[in-house]
SELUMPA-780404 format. One record per atom (N, C-alpha, C, O): residue number from 0; residue in one letter; x, y, z. Coordinates in pm, 1 decimal. Example, Ala and Ser with C-alpha at 12.3 -4.5 7.8 and 13.67 -1.06 7.14 Angstrom:
2
[site 0 A [1319.0 -569.0 780.0]]
[site 0 A [1230.0 -450.0 780.0]]
[site 0 A [1320.0 -330.0 780.0]]
[site 0 A [1423.6 -331.9 846.5]]
[site 1 S [1285.0 -225.0 708.0]]
[site 1 S [1367.0 -106.0 714.0]]
[site 1 S [1290.0 3.0 787.0]]
[site 1 S [1340.9 113.8 803.9]]
This chain:
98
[site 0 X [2749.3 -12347.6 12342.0]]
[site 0 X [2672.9 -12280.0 12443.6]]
[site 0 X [2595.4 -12164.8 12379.0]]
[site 0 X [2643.3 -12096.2 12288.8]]
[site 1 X [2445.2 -12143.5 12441.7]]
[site 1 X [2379.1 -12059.9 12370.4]]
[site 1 X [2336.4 -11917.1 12514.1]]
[site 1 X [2277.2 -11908.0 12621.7]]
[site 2 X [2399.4 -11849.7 12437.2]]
[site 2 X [2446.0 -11703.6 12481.2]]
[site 2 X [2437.2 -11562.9 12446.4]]
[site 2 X [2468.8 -11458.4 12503.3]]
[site 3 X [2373.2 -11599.6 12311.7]]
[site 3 X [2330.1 -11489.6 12260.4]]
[site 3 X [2186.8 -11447.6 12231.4]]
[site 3 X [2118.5 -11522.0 12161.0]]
[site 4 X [2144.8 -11356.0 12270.6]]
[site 4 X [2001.5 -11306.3 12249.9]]
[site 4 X [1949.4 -11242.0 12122.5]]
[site 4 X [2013.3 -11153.5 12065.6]]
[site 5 X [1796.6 -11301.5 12064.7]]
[site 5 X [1779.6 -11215.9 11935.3]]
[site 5 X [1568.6 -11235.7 12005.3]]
[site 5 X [1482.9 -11316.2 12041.6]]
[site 6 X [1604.9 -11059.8 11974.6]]
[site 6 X [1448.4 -11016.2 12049.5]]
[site 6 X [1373.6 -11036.9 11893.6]]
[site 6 X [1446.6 -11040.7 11794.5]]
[site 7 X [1227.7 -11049.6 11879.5]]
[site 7 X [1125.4 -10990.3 11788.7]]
[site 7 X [1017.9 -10970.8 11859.0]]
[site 7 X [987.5 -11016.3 11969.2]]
[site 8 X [948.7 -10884.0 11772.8]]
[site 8 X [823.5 -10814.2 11810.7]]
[site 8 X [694.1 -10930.2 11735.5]]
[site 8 X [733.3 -10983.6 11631.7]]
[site 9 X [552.4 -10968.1 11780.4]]
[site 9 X [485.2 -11052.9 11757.7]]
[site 9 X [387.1 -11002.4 11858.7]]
[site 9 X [417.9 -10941.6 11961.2]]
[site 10 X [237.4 -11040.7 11811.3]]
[site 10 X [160.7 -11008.1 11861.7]]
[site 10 X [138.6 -11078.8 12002.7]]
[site 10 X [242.3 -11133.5 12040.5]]
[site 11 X [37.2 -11091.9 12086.2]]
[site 11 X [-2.3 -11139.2 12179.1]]
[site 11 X [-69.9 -11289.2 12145.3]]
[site 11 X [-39.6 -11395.8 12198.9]]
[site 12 X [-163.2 -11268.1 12047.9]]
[site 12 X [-195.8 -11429.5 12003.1]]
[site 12 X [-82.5 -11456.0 11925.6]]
[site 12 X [-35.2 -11565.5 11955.8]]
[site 13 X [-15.5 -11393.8 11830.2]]
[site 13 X [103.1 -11503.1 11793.4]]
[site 13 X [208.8 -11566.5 11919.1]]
[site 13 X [283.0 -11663.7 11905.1]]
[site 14 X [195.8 -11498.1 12021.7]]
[site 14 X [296.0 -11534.1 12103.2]]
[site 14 X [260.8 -11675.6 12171.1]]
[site 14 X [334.3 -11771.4 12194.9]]
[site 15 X [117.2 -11655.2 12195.2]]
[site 15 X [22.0 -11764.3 12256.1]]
[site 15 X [8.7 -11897.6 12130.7]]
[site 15 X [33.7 -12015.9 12153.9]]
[site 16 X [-14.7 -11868.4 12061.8]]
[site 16 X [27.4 -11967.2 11942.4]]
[site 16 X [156.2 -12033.0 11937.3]]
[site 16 X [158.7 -12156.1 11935.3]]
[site 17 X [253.0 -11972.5 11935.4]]
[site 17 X [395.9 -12009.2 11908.9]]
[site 17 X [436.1 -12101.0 12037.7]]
[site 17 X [489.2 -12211.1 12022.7]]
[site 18 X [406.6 -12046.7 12162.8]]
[site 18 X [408.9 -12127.7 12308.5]]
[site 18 X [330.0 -12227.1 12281.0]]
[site 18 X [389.6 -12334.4 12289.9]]
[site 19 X [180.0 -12239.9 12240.4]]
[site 19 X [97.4 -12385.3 12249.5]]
[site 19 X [177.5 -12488.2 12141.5]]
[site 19 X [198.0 -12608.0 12160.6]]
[site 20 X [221.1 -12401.9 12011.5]]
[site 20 X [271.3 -12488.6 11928.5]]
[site 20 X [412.4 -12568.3 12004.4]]
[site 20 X [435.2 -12689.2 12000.4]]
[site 21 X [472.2 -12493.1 12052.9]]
[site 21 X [599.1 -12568.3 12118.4]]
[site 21 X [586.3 -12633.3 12220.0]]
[site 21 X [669.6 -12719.2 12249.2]]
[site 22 X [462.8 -12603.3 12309.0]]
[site 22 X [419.7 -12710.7 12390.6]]
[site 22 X [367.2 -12843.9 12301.1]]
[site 22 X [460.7 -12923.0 12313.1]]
[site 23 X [306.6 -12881.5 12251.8]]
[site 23 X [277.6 -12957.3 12151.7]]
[site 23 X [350.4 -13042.8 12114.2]]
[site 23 X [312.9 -13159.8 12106.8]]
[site 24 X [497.2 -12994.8 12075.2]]
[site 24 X [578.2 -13053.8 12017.1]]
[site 24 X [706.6 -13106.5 12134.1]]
[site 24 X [808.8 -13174.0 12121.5]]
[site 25 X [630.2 -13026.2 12266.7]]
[site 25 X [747.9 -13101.4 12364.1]]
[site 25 X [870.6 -13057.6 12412.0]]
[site 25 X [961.1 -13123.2 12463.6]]
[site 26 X [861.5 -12919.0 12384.8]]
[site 26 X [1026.9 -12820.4 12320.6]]
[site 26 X [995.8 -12719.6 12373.3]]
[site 26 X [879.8 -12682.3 12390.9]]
[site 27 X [1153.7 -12628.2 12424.8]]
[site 27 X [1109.0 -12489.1 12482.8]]
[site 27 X [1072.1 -12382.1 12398.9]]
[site 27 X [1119.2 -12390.6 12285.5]]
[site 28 X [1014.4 -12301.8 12417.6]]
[site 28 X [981.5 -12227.4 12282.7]]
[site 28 X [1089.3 -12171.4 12215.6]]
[site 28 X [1081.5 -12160.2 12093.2]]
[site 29 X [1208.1 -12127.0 12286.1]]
[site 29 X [1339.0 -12123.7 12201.1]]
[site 29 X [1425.6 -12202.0 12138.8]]
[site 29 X [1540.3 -12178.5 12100.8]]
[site 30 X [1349.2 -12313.2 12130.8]]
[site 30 X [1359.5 -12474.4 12089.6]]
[site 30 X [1307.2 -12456.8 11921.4]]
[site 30 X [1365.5 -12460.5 11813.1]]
[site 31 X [1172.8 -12437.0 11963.3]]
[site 31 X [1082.6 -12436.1 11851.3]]
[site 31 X [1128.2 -12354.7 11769.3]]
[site 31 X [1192.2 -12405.9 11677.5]]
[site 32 X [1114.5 -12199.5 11768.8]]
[site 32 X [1177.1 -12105.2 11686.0]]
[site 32 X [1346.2 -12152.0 11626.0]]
[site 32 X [1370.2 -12164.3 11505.8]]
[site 33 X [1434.7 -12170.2 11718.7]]
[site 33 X [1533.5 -12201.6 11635.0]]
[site 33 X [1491.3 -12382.0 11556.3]]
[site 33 X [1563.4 -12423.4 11465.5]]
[site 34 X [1428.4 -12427.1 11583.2]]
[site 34 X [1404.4 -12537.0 11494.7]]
[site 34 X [1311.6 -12497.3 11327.1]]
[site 34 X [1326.9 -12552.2 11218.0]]
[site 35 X [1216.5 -12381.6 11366.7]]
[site 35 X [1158.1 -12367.1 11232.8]]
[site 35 X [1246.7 -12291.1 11165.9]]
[site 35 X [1264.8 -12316.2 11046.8]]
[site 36 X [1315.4 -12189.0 11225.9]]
[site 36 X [1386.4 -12118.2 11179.8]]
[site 36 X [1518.7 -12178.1 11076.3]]
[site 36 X [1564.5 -12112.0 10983.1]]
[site 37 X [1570.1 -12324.6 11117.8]]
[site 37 X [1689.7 -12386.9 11012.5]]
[site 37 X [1575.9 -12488.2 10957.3]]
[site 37 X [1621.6 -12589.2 10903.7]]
[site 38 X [1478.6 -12480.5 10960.5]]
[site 38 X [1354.7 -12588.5 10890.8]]
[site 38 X [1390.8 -12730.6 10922.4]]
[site 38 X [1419.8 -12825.6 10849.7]]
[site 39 X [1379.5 -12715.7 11065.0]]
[site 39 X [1375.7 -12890.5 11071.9]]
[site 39 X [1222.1 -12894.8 11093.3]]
[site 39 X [1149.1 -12799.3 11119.9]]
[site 40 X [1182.6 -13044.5 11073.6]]
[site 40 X [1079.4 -13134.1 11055.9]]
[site 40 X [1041.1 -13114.9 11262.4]]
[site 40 X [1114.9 -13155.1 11352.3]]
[site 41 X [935.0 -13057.9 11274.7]]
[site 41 X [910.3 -13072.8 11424.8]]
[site 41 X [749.6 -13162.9 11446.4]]
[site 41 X [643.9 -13127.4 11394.1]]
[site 42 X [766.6 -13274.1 11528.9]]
[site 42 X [663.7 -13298.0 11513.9]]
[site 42 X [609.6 -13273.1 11588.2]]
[site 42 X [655.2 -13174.3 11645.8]]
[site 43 X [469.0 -13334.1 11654.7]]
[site 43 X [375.9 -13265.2 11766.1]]
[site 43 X [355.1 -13430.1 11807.1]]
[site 43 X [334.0 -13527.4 11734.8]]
[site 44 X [374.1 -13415.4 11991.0]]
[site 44 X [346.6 -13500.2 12049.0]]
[site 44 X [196.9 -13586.4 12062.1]]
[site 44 X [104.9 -13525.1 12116.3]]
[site 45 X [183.1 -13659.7 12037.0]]
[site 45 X [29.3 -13696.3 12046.2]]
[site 45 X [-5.3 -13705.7 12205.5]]
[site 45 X [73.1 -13735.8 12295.5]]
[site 46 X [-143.0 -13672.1 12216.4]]
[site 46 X [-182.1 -13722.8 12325.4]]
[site 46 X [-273.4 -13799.4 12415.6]]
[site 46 X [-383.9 -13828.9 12370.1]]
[site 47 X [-245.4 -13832.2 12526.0]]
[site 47 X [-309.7 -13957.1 12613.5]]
[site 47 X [-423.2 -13983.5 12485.0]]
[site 47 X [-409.9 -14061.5 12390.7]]
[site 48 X [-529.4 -13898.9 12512.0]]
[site 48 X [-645.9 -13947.8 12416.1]]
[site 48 X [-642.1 -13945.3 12306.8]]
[site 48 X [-728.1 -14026.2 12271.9]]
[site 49 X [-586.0 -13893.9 12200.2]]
[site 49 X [-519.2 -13930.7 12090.5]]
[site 49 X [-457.2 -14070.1 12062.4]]
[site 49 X [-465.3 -14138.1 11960.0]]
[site 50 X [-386.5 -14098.1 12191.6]]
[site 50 X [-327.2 -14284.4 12164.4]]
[site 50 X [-430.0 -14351.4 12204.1]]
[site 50 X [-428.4 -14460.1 12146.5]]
[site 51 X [-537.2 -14340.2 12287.8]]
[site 51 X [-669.6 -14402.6 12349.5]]
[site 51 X [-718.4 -14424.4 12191.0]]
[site 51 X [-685.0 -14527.7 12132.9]]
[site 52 X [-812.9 -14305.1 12111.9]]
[site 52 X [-859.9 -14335.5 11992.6]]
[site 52 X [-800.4 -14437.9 11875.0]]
[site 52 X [-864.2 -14504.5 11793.6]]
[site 53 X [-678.1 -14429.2 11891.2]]
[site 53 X [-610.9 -14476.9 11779.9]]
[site 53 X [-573.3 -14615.7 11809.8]]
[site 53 X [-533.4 -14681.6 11713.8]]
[site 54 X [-578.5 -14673.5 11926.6]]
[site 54 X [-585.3 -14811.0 11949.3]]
[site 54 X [-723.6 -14862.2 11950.1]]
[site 54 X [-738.4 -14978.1 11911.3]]
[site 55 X [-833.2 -14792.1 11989.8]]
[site 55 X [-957.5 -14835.6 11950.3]]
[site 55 X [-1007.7 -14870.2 11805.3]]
[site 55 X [-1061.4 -14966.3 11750.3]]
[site 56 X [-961.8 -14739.0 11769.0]]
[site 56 X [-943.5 -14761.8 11547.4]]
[site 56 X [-882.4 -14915.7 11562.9]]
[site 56 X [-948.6 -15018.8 11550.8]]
[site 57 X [-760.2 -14907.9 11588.5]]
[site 57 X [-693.5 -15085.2 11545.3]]
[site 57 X [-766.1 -15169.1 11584.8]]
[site 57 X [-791.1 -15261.1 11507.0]]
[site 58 X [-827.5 -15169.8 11719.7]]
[site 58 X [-946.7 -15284.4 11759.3]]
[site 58 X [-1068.4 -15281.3 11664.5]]
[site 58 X [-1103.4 -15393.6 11628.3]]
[site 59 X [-1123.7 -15202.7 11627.4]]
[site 59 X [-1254.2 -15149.7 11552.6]]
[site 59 X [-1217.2 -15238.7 11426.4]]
[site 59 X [-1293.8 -15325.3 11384.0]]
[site 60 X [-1072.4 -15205.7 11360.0]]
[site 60 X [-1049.5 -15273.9 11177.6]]
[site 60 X [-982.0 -15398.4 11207.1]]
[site 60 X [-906.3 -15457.4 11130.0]]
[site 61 X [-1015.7 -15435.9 11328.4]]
[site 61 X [-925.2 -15601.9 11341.0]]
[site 61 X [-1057.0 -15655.1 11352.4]]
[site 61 X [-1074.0 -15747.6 11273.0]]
[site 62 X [-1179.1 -15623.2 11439.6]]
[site 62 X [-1300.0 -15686.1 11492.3]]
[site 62 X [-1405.0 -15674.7 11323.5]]
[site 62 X [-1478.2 -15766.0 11285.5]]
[site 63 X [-1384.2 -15538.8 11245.8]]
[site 63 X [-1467.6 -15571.2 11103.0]]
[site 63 X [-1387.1 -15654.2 11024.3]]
[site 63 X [-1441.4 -15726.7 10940.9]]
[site 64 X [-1231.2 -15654.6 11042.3]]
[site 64 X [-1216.6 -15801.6 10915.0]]
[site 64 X [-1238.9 -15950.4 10926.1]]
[site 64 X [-1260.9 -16035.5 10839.9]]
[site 65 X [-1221.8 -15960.0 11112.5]]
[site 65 X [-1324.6 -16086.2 11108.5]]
[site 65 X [-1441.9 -16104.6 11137.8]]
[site 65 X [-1477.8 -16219.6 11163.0]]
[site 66 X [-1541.9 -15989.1 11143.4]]
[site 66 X [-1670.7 -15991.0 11097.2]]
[site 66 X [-1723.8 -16013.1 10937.7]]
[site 66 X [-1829.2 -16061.5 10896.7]]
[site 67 X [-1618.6 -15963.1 10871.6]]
[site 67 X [-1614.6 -16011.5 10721.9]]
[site 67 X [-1591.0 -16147.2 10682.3]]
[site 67 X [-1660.2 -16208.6 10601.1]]
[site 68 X [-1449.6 -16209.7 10767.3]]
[site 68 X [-1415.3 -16322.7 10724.4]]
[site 68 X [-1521.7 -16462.3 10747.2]]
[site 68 X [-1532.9 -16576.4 10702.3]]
[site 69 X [-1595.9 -16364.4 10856.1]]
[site 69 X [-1734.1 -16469.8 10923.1]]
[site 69 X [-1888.5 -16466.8 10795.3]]
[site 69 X [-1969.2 -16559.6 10790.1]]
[site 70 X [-1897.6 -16329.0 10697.8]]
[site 70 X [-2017.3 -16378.1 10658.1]]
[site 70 X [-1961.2 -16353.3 10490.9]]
[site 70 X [-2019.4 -16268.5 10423.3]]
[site 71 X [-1852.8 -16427.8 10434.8]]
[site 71 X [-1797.0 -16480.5 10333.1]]
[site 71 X [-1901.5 -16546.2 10243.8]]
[site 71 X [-1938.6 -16518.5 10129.8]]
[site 72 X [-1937.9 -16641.8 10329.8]]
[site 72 X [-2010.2 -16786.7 10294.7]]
[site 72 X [-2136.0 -16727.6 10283.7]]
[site 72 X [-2196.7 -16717.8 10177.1]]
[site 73 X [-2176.0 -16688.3 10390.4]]
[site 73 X [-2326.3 -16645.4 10379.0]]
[site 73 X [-2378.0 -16536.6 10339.9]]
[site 73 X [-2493.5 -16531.8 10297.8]]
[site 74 X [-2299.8 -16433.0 10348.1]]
[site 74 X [-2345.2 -16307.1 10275.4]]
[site 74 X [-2278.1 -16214.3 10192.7]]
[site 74 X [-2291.0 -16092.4 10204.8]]
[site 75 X [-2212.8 -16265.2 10115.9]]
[site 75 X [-2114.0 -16190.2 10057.8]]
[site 75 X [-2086.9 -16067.2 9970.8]]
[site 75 X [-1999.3 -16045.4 9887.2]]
[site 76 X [-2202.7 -15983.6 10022.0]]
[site 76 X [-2277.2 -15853.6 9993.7]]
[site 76 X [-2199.1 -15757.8 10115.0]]
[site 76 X [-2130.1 -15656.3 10106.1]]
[site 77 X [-2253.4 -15856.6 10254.9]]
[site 77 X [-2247.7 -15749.2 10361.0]]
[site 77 X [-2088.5 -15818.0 10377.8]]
[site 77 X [-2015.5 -15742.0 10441.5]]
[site 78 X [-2034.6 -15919.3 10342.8]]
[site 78 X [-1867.8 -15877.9 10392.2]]
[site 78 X [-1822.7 -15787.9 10326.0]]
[site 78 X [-1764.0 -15697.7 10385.8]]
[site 79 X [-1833.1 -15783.8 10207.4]]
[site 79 X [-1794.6 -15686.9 10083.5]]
[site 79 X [-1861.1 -15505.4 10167.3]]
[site 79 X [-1786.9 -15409.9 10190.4]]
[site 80 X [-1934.1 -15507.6 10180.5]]
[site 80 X [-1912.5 -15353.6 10294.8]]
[site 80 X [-1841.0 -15390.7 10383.5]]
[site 80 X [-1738.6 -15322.7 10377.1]]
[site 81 X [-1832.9 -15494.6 10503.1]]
[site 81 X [-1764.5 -15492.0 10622.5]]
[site 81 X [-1619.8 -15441.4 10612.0]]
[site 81 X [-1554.8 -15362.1 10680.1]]
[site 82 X [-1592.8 -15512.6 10506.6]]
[site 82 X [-1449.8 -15550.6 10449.2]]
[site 82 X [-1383.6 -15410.4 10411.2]]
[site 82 X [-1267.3 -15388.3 10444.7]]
[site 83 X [-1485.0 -15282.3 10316.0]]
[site 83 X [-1460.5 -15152.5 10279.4]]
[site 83 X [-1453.9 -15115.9 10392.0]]
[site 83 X [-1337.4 -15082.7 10413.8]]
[site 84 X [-1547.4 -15096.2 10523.0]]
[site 84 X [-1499.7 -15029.5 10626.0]]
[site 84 X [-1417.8 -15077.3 10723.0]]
[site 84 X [-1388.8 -15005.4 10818.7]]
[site 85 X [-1384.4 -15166.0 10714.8]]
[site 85 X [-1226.0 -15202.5 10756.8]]
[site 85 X [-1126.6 -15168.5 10686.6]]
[site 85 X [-1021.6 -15154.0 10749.3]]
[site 86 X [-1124.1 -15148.6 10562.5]]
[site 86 X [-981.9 -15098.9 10486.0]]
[site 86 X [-1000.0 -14927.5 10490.7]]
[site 86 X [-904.9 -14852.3 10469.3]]
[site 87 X [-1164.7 -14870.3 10528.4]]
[site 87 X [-1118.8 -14720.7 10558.2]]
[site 87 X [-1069.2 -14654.2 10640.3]]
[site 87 X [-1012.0 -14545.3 10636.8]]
[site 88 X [-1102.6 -14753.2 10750.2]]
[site 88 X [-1056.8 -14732.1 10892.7]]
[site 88 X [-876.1 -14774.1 10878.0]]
[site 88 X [-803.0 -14693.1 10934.9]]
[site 89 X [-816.5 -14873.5 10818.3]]
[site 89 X [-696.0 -14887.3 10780.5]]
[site 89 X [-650.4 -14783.2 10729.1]]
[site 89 X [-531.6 -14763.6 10754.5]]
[site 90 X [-723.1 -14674.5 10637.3]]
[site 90 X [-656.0 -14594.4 10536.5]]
[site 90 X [-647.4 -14454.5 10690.4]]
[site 90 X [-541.2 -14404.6 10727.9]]
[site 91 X [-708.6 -14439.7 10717.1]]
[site 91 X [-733.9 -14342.2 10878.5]]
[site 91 X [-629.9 -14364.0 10979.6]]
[site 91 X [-570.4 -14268.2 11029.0]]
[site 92 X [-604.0 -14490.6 11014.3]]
[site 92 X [-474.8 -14512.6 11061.6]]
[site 92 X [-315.6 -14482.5 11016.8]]
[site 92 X [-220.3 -14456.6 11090.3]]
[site 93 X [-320.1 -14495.3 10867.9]]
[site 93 X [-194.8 -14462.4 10847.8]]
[site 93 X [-191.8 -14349.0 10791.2]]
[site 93 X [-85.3 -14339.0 10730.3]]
[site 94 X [-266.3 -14242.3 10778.6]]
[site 94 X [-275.5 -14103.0 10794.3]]
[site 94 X [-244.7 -14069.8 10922.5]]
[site 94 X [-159.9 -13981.8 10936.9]]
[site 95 X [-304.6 -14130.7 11041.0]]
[site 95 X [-266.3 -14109.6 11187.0]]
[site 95 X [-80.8 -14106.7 11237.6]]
[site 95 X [-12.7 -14039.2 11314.8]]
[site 96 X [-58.8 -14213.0 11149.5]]
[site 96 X [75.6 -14198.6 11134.6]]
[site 96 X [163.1 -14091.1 11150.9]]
[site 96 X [239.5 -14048.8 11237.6]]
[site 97 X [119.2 -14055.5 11017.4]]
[site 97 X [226.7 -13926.1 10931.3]]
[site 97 X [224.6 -13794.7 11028.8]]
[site 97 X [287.1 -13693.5 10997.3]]
């Protein structure tokens, strides 16, 4: 049971910072502080439009690799770009990840 109180002094935007950050992450702000405070890993919730973009990315690098796989034969200049911006958009996604 948590019962004991520990005050600090912090500015007005740090305070506003520290609240958005723990909103963010989904946690009460006495959540957050004792979480950075023993250094756990906190992550930040993504949101609505954040998961909107990032399923469009997956549609976007699924629709250029078979736009690539389609001009193989015939142009194999422009799959060879199609193909790079489908694997950058891949490399963007799993940065999205982390």
């Amino acid at each position: 049971m948590k019962r004991e109180y520990i005050q600090i002094r912090c500015s007005i935007y740090e305070k506003k910072l520290l609240k958005n950050r723990a909103a963010k992450a989904g946690i009460s702000l006495s959540e957050y502080l004792r979480s950075t405070a023993f250094q756990k890993n906190i992550v930040e919730r993504i949101t609505q439009e954040q998961l909107e973009c990032y399923q469009l990315l997956v549609q976007y690098k699924n629709n250029f690799s078979r736009i690539s796989n389609m001009f193989k034969k015939g142009n194999p200049q422009l799959a060879k770009e199609v193909k790079q911006l489908s694997e950058e958009i891949r490399t963007h996604l799993n940065n999205f990840k982390k």
